[in-house]
C-alpha positions in Angstrom: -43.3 15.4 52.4 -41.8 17.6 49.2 -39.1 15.8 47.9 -36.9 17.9 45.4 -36.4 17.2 41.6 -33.0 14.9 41.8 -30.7 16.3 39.4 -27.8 13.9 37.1 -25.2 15.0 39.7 -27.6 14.3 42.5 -27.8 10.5 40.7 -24.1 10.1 40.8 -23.7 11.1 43.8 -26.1 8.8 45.1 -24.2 6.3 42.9 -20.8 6.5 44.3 -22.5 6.1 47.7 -24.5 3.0 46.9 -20.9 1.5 45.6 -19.1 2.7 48.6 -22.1 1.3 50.7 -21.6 -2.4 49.5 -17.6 -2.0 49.4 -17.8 -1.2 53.3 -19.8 -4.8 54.5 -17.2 -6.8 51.5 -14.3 -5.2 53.4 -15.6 -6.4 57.2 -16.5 -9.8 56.0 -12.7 -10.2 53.9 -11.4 -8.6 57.1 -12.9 -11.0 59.4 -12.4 -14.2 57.0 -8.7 -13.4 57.3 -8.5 -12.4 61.0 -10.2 -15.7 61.9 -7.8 -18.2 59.7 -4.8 -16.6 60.5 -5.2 -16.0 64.4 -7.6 -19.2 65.3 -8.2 -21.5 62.4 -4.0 -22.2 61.3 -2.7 -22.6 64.3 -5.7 -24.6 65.6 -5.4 -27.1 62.9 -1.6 -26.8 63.1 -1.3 -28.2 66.7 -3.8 -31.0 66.2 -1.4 -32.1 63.4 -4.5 -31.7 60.6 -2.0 -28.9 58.8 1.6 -29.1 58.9 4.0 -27.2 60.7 4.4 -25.0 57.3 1.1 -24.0 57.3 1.9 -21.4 59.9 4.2 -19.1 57.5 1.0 -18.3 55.6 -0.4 -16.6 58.5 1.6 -12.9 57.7 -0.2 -13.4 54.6 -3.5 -13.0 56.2 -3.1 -11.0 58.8 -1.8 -8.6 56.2 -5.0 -8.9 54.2 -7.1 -8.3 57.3 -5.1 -4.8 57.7 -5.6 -4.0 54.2 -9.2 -5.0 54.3 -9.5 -2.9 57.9 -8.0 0.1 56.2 -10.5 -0.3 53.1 -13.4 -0.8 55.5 -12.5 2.6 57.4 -12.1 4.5 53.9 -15.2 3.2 52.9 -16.7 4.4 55.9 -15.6 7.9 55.4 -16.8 8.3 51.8 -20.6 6.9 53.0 -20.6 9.9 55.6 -19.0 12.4 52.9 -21.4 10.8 50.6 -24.6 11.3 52.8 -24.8 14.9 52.0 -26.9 14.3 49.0 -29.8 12.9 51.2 -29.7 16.7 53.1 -30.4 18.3 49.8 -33.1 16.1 48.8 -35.1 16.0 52.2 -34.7 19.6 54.3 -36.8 17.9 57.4 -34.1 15.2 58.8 -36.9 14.3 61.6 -39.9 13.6 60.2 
């Protein structure tokens, strides 16, 4: 298999993908965390009487960080596939 020479912009191209890589599975998890407190854990614990009935005002809070964190996880998303290009410059033969 020739692999090319990879060249500084290659590297930070690469770079930028790696970070937008990681930032993608941070955003699911935060997005998931905050899905699952506000919709089943709050008002779970609220009607058992193990929270009080004020506890439920918090949940806006989180389902507004589960939006935010859906909406990072789809941007992240499309910069990995904008950021994939590099790979078709390094290796010409996508099936090996």
């Amino acid at each position: 298999m020739n692999v090319e020479v990879t060249t500084a912009e290659q590297w930070t191209q690469i770079n930028s993908g790696l970070i937008w890589f990681w930032a993608f599975p941070s955003c699911i998890v935060i997005f998931a965390a905050s899905l699952l407190l506000a919709h089943a854990m709050i008002p779970s614990l609220v009607s058992t009487r193990q929270l009080p009935q004020k506890a439920m005002s918090v949940r806006p809070v989180f389902y507004l960080i589960a939006l935010v964190a859906l909406v990072g996880a789809i941007f992240s998303l499309a910069n990995i596939v904008t950021h994939l290009s590099v790979l078709y410059d390094l290796y010409q033969k996508v099936w090996i």
